[in-house]
C-alpha positions in Angstrom: 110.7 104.3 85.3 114.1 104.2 87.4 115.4 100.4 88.6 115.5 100.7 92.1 119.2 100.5 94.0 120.9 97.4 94.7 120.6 97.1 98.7 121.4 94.7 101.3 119.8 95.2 104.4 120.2 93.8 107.8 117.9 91.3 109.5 117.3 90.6 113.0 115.5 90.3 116.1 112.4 93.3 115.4 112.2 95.4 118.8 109.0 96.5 117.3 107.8 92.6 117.1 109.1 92.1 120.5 106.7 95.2 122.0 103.5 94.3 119.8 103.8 90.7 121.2 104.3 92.0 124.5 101.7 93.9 124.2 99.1 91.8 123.1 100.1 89.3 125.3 99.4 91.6 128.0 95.9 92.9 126.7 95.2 88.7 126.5 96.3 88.7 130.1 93.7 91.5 131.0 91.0 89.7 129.1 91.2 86.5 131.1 92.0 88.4 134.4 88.3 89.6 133.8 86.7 86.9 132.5 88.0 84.8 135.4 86.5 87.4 137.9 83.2 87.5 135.9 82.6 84.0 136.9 81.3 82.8 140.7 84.1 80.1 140.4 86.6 79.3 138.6 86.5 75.6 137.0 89.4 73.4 134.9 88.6 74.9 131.7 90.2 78.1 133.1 93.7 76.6 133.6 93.5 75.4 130.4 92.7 78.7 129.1 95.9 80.0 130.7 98.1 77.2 129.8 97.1 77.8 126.3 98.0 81.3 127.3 101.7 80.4 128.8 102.3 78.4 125.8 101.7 80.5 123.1 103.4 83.3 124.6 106.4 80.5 125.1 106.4 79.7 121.3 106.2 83.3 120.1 108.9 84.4 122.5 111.4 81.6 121.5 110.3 82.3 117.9 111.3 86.0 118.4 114.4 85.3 120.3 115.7 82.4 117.5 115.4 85.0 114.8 119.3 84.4 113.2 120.9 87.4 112.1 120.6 87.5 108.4 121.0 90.0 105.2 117.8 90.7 102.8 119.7 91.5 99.3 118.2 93.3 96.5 121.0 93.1 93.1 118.6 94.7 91.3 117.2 91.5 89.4 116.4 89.4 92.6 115.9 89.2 95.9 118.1 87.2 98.4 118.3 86.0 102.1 121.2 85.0 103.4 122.0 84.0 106.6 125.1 81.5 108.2 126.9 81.1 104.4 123.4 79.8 103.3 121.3 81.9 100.3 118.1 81.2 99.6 116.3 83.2 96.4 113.0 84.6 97.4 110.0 86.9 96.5 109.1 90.0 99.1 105.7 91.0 99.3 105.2 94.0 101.4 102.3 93.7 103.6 102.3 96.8 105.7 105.0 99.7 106.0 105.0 102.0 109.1 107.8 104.8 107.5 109.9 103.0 110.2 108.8 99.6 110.3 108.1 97.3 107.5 105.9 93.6 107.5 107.3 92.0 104.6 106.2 88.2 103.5 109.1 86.5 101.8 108.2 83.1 99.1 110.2 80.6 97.4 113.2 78.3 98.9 113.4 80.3 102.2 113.5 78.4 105.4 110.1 79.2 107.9 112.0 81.6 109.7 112.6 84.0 107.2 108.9 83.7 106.0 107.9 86.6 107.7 110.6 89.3 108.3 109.9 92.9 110.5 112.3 95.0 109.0 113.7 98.3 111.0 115.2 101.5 110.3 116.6 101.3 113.1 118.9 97.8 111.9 120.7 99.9 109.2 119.5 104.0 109.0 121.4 104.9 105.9 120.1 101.9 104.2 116.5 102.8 104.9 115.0 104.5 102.2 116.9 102.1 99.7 115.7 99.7 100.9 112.2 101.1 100.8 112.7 102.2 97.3 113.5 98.7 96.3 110.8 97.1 98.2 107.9 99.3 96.3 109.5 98.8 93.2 107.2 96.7 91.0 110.1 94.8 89.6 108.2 93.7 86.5 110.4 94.3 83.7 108.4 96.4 80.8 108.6 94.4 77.6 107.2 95.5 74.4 106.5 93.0 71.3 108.2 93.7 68.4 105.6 94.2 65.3 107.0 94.4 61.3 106.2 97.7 60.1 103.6 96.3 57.8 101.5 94.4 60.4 98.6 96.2 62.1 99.8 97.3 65.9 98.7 94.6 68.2 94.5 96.1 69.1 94.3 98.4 66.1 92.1 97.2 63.9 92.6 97.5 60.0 
């Protein structure tokens, strides 16, 4: 099996993220639009429906837009996030990947947020696939025991 390519890959504010929030936020919008017209009259609980509403779309949207410009470094023994002079050494998990959109979850000493990064083609194009490559890479290194030559193989029987 190959090692995958040392990368480093742009991170930023996900255009994708920005139009699935948007989106949602919308279709929650429609949802309470109907619910409120489903009713004879409208009563507190409502408002505080839509508050909830207003605020959570608040949060995600300053969540989004506080997203630092950062790198995601693979040196082809571990993964790295760096962002403002800081590092921080971290484990990607890939959760879903769109060809041209990737969910990844990043563990260990990163700060929350760089625990979930949406990762673009569109940030770095000829850094794509590497990228890619790197992230599907198992990254287990294949180690095999060493046995004397007059020991039975480890599950042989003799």
């Amino acid at each position: 099996m190959h090692n995958a390519p040392t990368v480093t890959y742009p991170v930023g504010r996900s255009s994708f993220q920005a139009w699935s929030l948007g989106l949602l936020m919308g279709l929650e919008v429609l949802t309470l639009v109907a619910w409120g017209a489903s009713v004879d009259t409208l009563r507190w609980w409502h408002g505080v429906v839509w508050a909830g509403l207003v605020i959570t779309a608040l949060v995600l949207l300053r969540s989004w837009w506080r997203t630092p410009a950062s790198q995601l470094a693979w040196d082809g023994t571990a993964w790295h996030l760096t962002a403002a002079h800081n590092a921080w050494a971290v484990q990607p998990q890939l959760i879903f990947d769109l060809q041209t959109v990737m969910l990844v979850q990043l563990s260990g000493s990163c700060p929350a947020w760089g625990r979930w990064l949406w990762l673009e083609r569109a940030f770095a194009p000829n850094f794509w696939l590497a990228l890619r490559r790197a992230l599907h890479n198992p990254r287990q290194p294949v180690t095999q025991a060493l046995v004397a030559p007059d020991e039975p193989h480890p599950g042989t029987f003799s």
